[in-house]
C-alpha positions in Angstrom: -30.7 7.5 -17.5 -27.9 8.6 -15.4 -26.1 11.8 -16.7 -22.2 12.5 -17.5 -19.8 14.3 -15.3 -21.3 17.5 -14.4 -19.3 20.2 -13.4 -19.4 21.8 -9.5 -18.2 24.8 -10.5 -21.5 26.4 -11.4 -22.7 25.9 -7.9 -19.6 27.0 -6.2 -19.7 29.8 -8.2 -23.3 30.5 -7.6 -22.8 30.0 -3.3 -19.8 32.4 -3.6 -22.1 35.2 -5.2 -24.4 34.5 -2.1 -21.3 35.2 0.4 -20.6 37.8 -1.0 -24.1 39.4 -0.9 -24.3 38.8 2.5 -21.0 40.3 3.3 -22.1 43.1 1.6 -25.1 43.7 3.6 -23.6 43.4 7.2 -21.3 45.5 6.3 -24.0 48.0 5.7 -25.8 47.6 9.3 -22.8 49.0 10.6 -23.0 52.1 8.9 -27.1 52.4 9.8 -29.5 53.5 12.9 -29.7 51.2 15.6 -33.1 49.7 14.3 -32.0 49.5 10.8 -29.0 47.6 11.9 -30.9 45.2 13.6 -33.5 44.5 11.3 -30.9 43.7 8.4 -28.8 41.3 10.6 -32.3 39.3 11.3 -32.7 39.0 7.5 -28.6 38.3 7.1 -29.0 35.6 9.6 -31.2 32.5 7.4 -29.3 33.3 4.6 -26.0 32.9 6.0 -27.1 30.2 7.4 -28.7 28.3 3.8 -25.1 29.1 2.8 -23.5 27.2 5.2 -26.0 24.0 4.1 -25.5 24.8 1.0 -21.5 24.9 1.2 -21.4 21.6 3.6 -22.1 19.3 0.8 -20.1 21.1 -2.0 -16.8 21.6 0.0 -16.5 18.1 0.9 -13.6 17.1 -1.4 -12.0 20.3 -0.2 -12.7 19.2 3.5 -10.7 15.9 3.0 -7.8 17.1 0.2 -5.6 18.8 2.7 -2.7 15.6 2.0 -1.4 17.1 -1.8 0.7 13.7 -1.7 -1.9 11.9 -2.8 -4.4 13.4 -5.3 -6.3 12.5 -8.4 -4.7 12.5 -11.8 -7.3 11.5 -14.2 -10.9 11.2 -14.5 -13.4 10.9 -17.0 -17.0 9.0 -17.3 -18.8 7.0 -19.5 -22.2 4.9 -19.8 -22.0 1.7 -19.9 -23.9 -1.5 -22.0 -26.4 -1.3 -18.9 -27.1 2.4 -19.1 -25.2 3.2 -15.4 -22.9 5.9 -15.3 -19.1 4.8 -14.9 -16.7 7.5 -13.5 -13.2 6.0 -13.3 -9.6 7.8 -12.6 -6.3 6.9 -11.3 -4.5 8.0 -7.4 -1.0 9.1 -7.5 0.8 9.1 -4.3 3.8 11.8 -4.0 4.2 10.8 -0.4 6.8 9.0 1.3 4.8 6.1 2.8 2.8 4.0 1.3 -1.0 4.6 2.0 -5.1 3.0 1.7 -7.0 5.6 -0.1 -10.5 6.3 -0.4 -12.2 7.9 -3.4 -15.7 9.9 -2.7 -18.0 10.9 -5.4 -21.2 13.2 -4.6 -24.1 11.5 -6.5 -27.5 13.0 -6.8 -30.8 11.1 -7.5 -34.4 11.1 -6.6 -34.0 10.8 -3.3 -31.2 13.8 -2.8 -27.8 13.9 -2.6 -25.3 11.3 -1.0 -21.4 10.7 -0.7 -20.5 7.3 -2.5 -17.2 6.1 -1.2 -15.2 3.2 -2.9 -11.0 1.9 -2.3 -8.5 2.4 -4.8 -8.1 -0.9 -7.0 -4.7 -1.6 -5.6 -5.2 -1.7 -1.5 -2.2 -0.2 -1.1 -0.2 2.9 -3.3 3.6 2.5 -2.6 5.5 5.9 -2.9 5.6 7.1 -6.3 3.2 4.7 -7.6 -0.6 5.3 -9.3 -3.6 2.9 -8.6 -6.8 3.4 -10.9 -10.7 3.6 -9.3 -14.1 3.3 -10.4 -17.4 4.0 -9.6 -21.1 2.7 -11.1 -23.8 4.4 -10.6 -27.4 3.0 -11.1 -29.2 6.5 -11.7 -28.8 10.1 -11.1 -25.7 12.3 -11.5 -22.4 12.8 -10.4 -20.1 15.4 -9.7 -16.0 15.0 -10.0 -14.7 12.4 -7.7 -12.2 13.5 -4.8 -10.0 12.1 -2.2 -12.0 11.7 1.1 -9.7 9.4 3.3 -5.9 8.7 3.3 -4.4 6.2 5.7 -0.5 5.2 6.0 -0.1 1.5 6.3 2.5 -0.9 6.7 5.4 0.6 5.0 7.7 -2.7 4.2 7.7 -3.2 0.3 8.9 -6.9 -0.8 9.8 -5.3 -4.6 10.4 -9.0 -5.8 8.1 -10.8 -4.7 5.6 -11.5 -7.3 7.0 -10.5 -11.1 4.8 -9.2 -13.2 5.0 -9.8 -16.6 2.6 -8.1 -19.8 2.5 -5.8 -22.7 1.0 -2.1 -22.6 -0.9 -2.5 -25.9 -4.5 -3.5 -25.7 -4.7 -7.3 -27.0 -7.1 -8.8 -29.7 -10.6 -8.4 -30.9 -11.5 -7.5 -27.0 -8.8 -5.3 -26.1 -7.9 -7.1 -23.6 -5.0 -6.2 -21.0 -3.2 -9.5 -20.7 -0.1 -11.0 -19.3 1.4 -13.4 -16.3 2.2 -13.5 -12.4 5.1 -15.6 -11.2 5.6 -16.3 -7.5 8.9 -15.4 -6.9 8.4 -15.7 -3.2 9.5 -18.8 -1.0 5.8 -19.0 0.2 2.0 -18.9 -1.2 0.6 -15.9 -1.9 -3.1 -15.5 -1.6 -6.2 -14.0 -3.9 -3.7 -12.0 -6.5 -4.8 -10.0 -9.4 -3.8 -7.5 -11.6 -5.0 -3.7 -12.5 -4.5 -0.9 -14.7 -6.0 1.8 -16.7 -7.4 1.5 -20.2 -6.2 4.5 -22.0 -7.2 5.4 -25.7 -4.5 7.1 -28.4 -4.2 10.1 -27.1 -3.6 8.7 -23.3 -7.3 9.9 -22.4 -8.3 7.3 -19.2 -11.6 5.3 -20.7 -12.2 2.9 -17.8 -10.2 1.4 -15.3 -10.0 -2.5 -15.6 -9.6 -5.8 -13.0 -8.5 -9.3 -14.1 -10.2 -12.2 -12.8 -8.3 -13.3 -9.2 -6.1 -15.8 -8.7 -7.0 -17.4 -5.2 -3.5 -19.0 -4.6 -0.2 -18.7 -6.4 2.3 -21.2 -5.1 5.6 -21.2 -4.8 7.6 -20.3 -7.7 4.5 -20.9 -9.6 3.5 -18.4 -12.9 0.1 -18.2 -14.1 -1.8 -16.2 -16.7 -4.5 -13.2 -16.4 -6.7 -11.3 -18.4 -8.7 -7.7 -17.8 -11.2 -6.7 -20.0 -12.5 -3.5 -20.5 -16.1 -2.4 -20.4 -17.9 -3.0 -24.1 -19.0 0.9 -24.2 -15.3 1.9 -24.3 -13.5 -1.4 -25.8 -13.1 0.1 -29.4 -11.3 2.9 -28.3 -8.5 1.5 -26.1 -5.1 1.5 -27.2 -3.0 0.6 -24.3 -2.6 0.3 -20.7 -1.0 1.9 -18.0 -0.7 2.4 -14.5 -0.4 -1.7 -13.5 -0.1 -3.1 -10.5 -0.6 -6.2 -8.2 -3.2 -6.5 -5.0 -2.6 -9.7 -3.1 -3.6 -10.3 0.7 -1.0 -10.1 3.4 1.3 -13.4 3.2 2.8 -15.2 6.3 5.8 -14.7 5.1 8.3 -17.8 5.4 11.9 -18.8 3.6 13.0 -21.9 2.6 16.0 -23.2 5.0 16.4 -26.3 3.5 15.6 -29.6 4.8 12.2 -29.5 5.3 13.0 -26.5 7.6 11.1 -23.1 7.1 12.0 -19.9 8.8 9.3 -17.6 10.0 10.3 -13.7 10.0 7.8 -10.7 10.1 9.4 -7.4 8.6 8.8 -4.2 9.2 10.4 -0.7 7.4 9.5 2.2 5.8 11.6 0.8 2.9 11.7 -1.4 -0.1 13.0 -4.9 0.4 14.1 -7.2 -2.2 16.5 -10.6 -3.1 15.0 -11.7 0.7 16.6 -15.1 0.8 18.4 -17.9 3.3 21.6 -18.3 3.3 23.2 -21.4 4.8 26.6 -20.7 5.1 26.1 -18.1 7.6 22.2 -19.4 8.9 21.2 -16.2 8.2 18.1 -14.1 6.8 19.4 -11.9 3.7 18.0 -9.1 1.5 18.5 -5.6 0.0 17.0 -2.7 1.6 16.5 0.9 0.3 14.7 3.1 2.7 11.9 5.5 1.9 13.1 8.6 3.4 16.5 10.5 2.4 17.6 10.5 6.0 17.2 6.4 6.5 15.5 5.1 8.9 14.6 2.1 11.3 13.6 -1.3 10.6 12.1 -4.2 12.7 11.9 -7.8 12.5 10.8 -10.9 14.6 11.8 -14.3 14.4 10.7 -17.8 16.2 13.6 -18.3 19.1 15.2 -21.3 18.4 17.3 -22.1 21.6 18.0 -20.1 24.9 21.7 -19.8 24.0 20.5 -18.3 20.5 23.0 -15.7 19.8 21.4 -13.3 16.3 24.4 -10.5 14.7 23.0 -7.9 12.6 25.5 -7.1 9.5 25.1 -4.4 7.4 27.2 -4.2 3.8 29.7 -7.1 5.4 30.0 -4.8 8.8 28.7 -6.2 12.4 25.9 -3.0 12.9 24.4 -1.9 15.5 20.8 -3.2 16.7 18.9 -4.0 19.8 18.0 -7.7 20.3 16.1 -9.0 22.6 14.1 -12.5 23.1 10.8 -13.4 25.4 11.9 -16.8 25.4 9.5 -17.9 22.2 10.3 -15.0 19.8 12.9 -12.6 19.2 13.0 -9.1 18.6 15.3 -7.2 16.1 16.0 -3.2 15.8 18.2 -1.1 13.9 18.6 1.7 11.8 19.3 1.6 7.6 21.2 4.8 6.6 19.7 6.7 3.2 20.7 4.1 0.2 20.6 0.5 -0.7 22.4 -1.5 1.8 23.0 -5.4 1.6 21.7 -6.8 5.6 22.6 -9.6 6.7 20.7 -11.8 9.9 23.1 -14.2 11.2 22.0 -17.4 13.2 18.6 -17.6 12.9 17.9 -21.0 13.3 20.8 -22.2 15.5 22.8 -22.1 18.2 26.5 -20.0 18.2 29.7 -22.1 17.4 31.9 -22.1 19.3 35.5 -21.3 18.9 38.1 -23.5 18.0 40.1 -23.0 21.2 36.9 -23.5 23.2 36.4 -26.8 21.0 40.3 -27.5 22.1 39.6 -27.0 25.6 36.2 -29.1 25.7 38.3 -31.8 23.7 41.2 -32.0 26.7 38.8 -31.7 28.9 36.9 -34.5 28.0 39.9 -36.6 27.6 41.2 -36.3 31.3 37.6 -37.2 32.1 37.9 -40.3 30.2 41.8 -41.0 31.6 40.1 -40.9 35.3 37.7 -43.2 34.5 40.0 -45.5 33.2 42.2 -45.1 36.3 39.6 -45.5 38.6 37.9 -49.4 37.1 41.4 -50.5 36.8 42.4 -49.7 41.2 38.7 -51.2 42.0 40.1 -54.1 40.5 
């Protein structure tokens, strides 16, 4: 029968008491003969050395907490249906980039004491944002789960993309966590599903819950989910908190019309939404707030349409900035967001530059003496 959240602080306590001993007594071969000095550092030395075995397993969590942007906010355990011990709790990222977290739990059995390791239930924790975790554990006992590896990722958040839609309050007989997912995205979006914490009337965290995944959501397309919480805990939960979407990385495309789609891969430490075409000007549009106070850069690649291509980055209805550059298949954007939300604007991504109207004169005349020579020419051969 696996046991409930013990406490480490009884051992840390305990190891700390042996430190100190051992402090105490090299301090006290200094102030002795020769031999006696020498004699009480032999006996120092295995104990100093049990309490550095002894600490190595204990001060893991403190080994790997160093980031305090992204800690643990909630814990608490329970045994399930199966008898296996459930420790769940939620990850809060402070930070200003979004990051992959991993959870570690120490778990002691019959056969001694291992580190389990398990993901948050979102992949990714966007700046400001909480994702719940969970572990089961066939046998043994565990002590208080910690943060053992943090890892910033891609940084570009599409805000809009998929709009979630449910209530907080647990629903029905099972207490279910229920709602929908609408595609608000130009393109499919691939294995979706929805998580969040079960939390009981006085906001305790009971369990932390999944709903069944969704393996493709189309288009503008809206579907349902459902989470259930585990049967130990179900009569307790009130509502739910904490939600969130994990999807896989889309190829992102956008609807030019026509048949035509236009490829684009973004990159910013930023939140994007409203990413749309817009035909009047053949650009790439969306809103953009960036992450850090100060602003900061963005990058994006599109397919090259022509060699004459000619792309203009505008920012709030203002020619900004960038580097652009092309390899002759794809080209390369870069430029900087100032601190804010800022309307950009990609013009001619999928064509070729006009050209002006006096050029379009010019070309015109030109072609017409063209034609008059030609004329001129058949009617003196004859």
């Amino acid at each position: 029968m696996p046991a409930i959240l013990k406490s480490l602080g009884c051992r840390n306590f305990r190891l700390a008491v042996q430190a100190t001993a051992i402090q105490q007594l090299i301090s006290l071969s200094i102030y002795k003969s020769p031999i006696m000095s020498y004699r009480m550092q032999i006996l120092a030395m295995p104990a100093l050395a049990l309490v550095v075995i002894l600490s190595f397993s204990t001060s893991a969590a403190a080994a790997y907490s160093a980031d305090d942007s992204v800690k643990i906010i909630a814990r608490s355990s329970f045994v399930d249906s199966q008898g296996k011990l459930n420790v769940v709790g939620t990850v809060r990222n402070t930070g200003a980039l979004p990051v992959q977290a991993i959870v570690g739990l120490e778990v002691q059995d019959e056969n001694g004491i291992r580190i389990e390791q398990q993901p948050t239930y979102g992949r990714v924790i966007r700046p400001l944002n909480d994702s719940p975790f969970k572990f089961v554990i066939d046998s043994g006992t565990a002590g208080h789960p910690f943060i053992a590896d943090v890892k910033e990722v891609d940084p570009t958040h599409i805000t809009d993309m998929i709009i979630l839609n449910y209530t907080s309050m647990a629903a029905g007989e099972e207490r279910a966590f229920v709602g929908t997912v609408k595609n608000n995205a130009p393109f499919d979006i691939y294995n979706v599903s929805v998580f969040a914490s079960a939390r009981s009337e006085n906001a305790t965290q009971l369990d932390s819950v999944r709903s069944n995944v969704i393996p493709v959501l189309r288009a503008s397309e809206e579907q349902p989910f459902i989470a259930i919480t585990d049967t130990a805990v179900k009569s307790r939960v009130y509502y739910y908190s904490c939600a969130g979407l994990d999807f896989d990385n889309p190829i992102t495309t956008i609807d030019a019309g026509g048949g035509k789609l236009v490829a684009y891969d973004l990159n910013a430490a930023a939140q994007v939404s409203a990413i749309r075409y817009e035909n009047e000007t053949d650009s790439i549009a969306f809103e953009i707030r960036p992450y850090s106070p100060t602003g900061g850069p963005i990058s994006l690649m599109i397919p090259q349409a022509s060699q004459d291509q000619t792309v203009t980055v505008m920012l709030d209805g203002q020619l900004h900035e960038s580097s652009i550059r092309d390899d002759g298949k794809t080209i390369y954007i870069d430029f900087f967001v100032p601190q804010g939300e800022h309307q950009v604007q990609i013009q001619r991504v999928t064509s070729m530059p006009e050209m002006p109207s006096a050029m379009l004169g010019l070309a015109a005349l030109t072609a017409g003496v063209l034609v008059a020579a030609k004329l001129k020419a058949a009617f003196k051969i004859r």
